[in-house]
C-alpha positions in Angstrom: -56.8 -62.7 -8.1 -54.0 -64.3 -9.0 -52.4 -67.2 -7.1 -49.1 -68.8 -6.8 -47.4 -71.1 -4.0 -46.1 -68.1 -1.7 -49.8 -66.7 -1.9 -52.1 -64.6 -3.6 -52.5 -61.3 -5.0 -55.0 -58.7 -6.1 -55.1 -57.0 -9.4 -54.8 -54.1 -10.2 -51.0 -55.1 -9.0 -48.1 -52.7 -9.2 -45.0 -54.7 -8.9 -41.9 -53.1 -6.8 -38.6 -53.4 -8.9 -35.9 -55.8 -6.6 -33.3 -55.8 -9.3 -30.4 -57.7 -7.7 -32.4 -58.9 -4.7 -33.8 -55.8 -3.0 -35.9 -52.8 -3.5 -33.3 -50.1 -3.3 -33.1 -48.0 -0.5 -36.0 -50.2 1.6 -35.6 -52.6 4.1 -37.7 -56.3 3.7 -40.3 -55.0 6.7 -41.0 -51.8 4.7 -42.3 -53.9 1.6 -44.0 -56.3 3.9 -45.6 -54.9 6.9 -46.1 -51.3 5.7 -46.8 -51.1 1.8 -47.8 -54.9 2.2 -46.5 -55.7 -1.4 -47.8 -59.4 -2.3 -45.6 -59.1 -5.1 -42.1 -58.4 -5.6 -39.8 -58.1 -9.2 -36.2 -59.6 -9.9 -34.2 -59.4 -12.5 -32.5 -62.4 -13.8 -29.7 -61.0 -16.1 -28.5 -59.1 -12.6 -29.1 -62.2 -10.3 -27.1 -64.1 -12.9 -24.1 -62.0 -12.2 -24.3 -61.1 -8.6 -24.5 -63.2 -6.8 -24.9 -65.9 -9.2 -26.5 -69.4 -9.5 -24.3 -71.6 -7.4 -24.9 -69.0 -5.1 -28.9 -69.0 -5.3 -28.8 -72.8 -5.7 -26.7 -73.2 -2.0 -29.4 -70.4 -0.3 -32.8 -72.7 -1.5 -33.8 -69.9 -4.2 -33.8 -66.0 -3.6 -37.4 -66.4 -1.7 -34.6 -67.9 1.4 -31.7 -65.5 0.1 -34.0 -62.8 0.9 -36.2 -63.6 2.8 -39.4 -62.6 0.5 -42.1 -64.4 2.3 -44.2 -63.8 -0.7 -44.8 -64.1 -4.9 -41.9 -62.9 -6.9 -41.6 -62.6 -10.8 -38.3 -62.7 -12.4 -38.0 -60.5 -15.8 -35.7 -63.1 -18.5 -33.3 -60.2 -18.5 -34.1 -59.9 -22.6 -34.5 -55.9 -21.3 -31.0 -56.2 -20.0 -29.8 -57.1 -23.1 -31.3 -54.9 -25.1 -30.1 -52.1 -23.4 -26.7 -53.5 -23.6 -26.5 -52.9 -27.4 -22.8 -52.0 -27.8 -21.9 -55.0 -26.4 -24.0 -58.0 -27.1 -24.1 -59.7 -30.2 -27.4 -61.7 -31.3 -28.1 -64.7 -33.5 -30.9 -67.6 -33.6 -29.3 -69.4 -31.0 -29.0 -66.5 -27.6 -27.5 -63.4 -27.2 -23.4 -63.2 -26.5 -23.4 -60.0 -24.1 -20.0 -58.7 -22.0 -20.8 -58.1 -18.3 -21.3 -54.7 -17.2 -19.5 -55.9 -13.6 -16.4 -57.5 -15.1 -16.4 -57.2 -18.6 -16.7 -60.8 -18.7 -18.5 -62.3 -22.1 -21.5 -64.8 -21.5 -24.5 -66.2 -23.7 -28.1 -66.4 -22.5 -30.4 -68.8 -24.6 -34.0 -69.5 -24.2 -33.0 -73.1 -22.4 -30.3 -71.6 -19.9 -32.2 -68.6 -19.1 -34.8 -71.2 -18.4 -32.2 -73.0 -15.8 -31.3 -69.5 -13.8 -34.8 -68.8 -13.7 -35.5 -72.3 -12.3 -32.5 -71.5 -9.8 -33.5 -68.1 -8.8 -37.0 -70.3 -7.6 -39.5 -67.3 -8.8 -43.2 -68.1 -8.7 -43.4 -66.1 -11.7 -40.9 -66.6 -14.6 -40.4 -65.1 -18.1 -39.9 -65.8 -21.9 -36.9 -64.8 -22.8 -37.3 -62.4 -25.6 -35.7 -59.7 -27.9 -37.0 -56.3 -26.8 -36.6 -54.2 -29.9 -36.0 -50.6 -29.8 -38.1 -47.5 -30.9 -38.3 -46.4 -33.1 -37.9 -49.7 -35.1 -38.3 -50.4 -38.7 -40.8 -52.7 -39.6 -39.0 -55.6 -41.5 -36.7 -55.5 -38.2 -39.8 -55.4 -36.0 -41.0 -58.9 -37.4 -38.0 -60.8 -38.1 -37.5 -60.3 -34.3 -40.8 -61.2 -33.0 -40.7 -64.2 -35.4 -37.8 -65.0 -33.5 -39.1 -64.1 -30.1 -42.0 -66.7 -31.1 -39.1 -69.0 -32.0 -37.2 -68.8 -28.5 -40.9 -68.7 -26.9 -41.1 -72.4 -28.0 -37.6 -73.3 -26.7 -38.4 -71.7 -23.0 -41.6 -73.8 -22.9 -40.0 -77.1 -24.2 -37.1 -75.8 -21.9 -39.0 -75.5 -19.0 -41.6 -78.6 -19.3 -38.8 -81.2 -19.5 -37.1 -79.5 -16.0 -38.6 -79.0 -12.8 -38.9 -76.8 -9.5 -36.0 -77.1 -7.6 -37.2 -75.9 -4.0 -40.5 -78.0 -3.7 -43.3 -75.2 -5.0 -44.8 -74.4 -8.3 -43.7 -71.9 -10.8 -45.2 -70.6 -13.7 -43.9 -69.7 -17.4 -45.3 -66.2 -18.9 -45.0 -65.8 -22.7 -43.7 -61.7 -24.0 -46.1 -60.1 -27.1 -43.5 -58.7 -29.2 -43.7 -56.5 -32.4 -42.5 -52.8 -32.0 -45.7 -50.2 -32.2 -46.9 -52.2 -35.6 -50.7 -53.1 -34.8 -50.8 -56.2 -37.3 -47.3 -57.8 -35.7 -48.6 -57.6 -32.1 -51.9 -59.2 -33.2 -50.2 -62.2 -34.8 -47.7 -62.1 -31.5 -50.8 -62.1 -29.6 -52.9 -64.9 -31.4 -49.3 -67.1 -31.4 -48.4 -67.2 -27.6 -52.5 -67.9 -27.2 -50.8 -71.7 -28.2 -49.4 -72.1 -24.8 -51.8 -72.6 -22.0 -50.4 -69.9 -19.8 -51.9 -68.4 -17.1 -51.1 -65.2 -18.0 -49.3 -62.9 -21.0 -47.2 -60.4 -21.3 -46.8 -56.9 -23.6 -43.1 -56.3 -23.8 -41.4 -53.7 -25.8 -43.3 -50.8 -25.0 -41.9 -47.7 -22.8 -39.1 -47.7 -24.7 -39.3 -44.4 -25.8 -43.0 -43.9 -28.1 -45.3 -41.9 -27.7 -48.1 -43.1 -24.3 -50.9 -42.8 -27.6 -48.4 -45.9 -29.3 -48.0 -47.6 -26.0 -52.1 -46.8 -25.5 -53.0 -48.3 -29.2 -51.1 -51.4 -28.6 -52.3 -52.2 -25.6 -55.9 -51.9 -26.6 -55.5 -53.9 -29.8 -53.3 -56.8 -27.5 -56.0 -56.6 -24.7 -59.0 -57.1 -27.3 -57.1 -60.7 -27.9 -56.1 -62.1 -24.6 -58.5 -64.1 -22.2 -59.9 -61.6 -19.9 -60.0 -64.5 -17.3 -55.6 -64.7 -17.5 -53.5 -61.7 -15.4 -52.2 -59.2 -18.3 -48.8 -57.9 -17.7 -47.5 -54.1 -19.3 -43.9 -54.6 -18.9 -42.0 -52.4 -17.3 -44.9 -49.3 -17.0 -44.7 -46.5 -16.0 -46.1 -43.3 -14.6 -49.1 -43.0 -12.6 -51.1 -41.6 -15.9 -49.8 -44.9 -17.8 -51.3 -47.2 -15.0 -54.4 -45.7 -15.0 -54.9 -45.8 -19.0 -53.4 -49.4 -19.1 -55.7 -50.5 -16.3 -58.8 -48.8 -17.7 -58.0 -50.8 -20.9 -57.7 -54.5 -19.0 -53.9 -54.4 -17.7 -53.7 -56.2 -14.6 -50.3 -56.4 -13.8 -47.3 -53.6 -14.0 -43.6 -52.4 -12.5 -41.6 -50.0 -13.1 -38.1 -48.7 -11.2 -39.6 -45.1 -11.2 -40.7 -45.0 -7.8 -37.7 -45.7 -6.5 -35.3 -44.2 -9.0 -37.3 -40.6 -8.6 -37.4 -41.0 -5.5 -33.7 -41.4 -4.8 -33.6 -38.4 -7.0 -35.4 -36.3 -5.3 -39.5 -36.7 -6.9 -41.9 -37.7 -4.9 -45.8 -39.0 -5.7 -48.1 -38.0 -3.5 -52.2 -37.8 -3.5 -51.4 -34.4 -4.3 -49.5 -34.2 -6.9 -45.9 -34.7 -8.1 -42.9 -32.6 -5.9 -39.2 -31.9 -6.2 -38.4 -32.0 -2.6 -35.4 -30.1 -3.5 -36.9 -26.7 -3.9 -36.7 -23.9 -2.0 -40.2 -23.7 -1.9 -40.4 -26.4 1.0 -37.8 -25.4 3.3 -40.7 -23.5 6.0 -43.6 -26.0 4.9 -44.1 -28.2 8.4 -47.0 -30.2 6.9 -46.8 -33.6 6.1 -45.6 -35.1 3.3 -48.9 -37.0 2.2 -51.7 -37.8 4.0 -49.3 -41.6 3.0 -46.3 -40.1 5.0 -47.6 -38.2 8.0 -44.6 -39.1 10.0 -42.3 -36.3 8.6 -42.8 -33.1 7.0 -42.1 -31.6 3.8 -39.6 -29.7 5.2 -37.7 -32.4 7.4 -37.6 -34.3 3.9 -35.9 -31.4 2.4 -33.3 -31.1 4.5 -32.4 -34.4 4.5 -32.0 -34.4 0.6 -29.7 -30.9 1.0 -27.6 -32.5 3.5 -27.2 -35.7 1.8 -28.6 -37.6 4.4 -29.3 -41.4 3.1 -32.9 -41.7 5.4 -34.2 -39.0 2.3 -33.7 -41.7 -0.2 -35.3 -44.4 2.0 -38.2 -41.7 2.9 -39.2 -40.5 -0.8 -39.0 -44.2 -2.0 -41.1 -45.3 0.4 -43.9 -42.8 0.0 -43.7 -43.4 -3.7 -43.9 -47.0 -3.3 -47.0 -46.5 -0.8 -49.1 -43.5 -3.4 -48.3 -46.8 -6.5 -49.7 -49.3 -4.5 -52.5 -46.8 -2.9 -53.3 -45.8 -6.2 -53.7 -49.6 -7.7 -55.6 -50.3 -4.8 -57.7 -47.4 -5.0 -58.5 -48.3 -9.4 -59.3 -52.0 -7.7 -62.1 -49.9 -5.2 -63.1 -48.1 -8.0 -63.6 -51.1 -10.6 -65.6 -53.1 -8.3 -68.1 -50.0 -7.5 -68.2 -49.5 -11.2 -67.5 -46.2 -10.8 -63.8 -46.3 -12.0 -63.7 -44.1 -15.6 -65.6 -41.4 -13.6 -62.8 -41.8 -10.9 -59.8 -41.7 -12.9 -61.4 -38.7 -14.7 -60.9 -37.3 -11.7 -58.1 -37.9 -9.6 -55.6 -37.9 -12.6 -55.2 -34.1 -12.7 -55.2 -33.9 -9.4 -51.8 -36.5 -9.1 -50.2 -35.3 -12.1 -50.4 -31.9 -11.4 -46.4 -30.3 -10.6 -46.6 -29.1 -6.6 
């Protein structure tokens, strides 16, 4: 259980992604009353653009802007930037990046990325970091994460001499760094153990290795950090990767693929996974899930064929309600003490292709 000043959550927790302030394609009730998601994700290098921090500030955070009546994590946008790699230019002191909106040029450093974070009023708030790419040579690999640890200690200074701005608590997370190198992400490990957090994060994985690199890591950070302190997988993944992560002491995860597959036409279901595109469902009148009994394969279908914007909203939904079914049903499953023998067998049956 984890517990912050707009409530509490369960773990196993699957995040949903709210880049820019909203979980595409879903309205606020959706993530509140129907999945009942405890736990939404931001994304500060977007909030920073659009709509900004005078903005943010004049609304009372994005908890008011939104109106998210509960938790919310903001990512330091160090992701952002990495993917921005033709246009950013990096030294000790921040990144310089160009706006992907404008064009405009701006600088993040650990101390100002602190002060949007502060602004955009998340419970949750992270490190900002330098997520390295894969694959990644090792010399590269460690000057970075030496500087990650380097900009870890300016957040934290950053963010003890400032304070809340809209009268709750939030909390700093430190990032593991160090590519798929086992020795680096012990060291990155045993250094952000020197801030009393109450929780870590693994960033810089799902960027590309192989799920046995992302798998090895994880088990070699998890043997490190307190059992007793959330542990956060950054920006994982598929329902296979959960399950894995979880069965090796992940507590926390998001990931934009329910929504962005869904928009795309791939839906999650207890099933397995579909392309609600094919031909295949065009005469199949049974439900979409045993999650989404309200409409049936083939009405879903046909709105994806005729362009019809309620598909989008209906195959996000239903994959946002088989993420957070599924992390409920590993939470089930680990307090029964049954949950290895579970996941042995409900993976092939929701990775399987309908």
């Amino acid at each position: 259980m984890v517990e912050t000043d707009h409530g509490s959550f369960e773990t196993p927790v699957f995040m949903p992604v709210g880049t820019a302030g909203t979980v595409k394609a879903l309205h606020r009730d959706f993530l509140v009353d129907d999945i009942q998601a405890k736990i939404i994700l931001g994304n500060t290098y977007h909030l920073y653009l659009r709509p900004g921090v005078e903005v943010l500030k004049e609304a009372g955070g994005l908890h008011a802007f939104s109106n998210w009546p509960h938790a919310m994590l903001t990512d330091s946008g160090g992701y952002q930037v990495y993917s921005l790699s033709g246009t950013r230019k990096m030294k000790e002191e921040g990144v310089t990046f160009q706006s992907h909106v404008d064009g405009s040029r701006h600088l993040f450093t650990p101390e100002n990325v602190m002060d949007v974070q502060r602004a955009i009023g998340a419970d949750i708030i992270m490190a900002f970091d330098e997520c390295t790419p894969y694959p990644c040579e090792y010399p590269y690999a460690k000057k970075s994460m030496e500087m990650t640890h380097r900009w870890l200690d300016r957040c934290f200074a950053q963010f003890n001499a400032s304070k809340p701005l809209y009268g709750y608590e939030q909390s700093l997370l430190p990032i593991i760094q160090g590519s798929v190198y086992e020795d680096l992400r012990i060291q990155s490990a045993n250094y952000v153990l020197k801030h009393d957090a109450p929780g870590y994060a693994i960033g810089g994985l799902s960027v590309g290795e192989p799920h046995e690199d992302m798998y090895r890591i994880t088990n070699a950070v998890t043997n490190i950090l307190p059992t007793e302190k959330a542990r956060y997988l950054m920006g994982v993944g598929t329902p296979e990767n959960i399950l894995e992560c979880i069965a090796l002491g992940i507590d926390m995860f998001d990931c934009v693929m329910p929504t962005r597959n869904g928009r795309n036409g791939s839906i999650f279901t207890t099933q397995g996974i579909m392309n609600i595109r094919n031909k295949k469902w065009m005469h199949d009148f049974d439900a979409l899930d045993m999650l989404t009994p309200e409409y049936s394969k083939a009405y879903v279908r046909h709105l994806f064929v005729a362009n019809e914007m309620l598909g989008a909203v209906v195959a996000s939904l239903q994959n946002l309600r088989f993420y957070l079914w599924l992390v409920r049903q590993a939470r089930i499953h680990i307090l029964a003490g049954d949950f290895m023998d579970w996941k042995a067998q409900i993976l092939p049956q929701i990775t399987r292709k309908c």
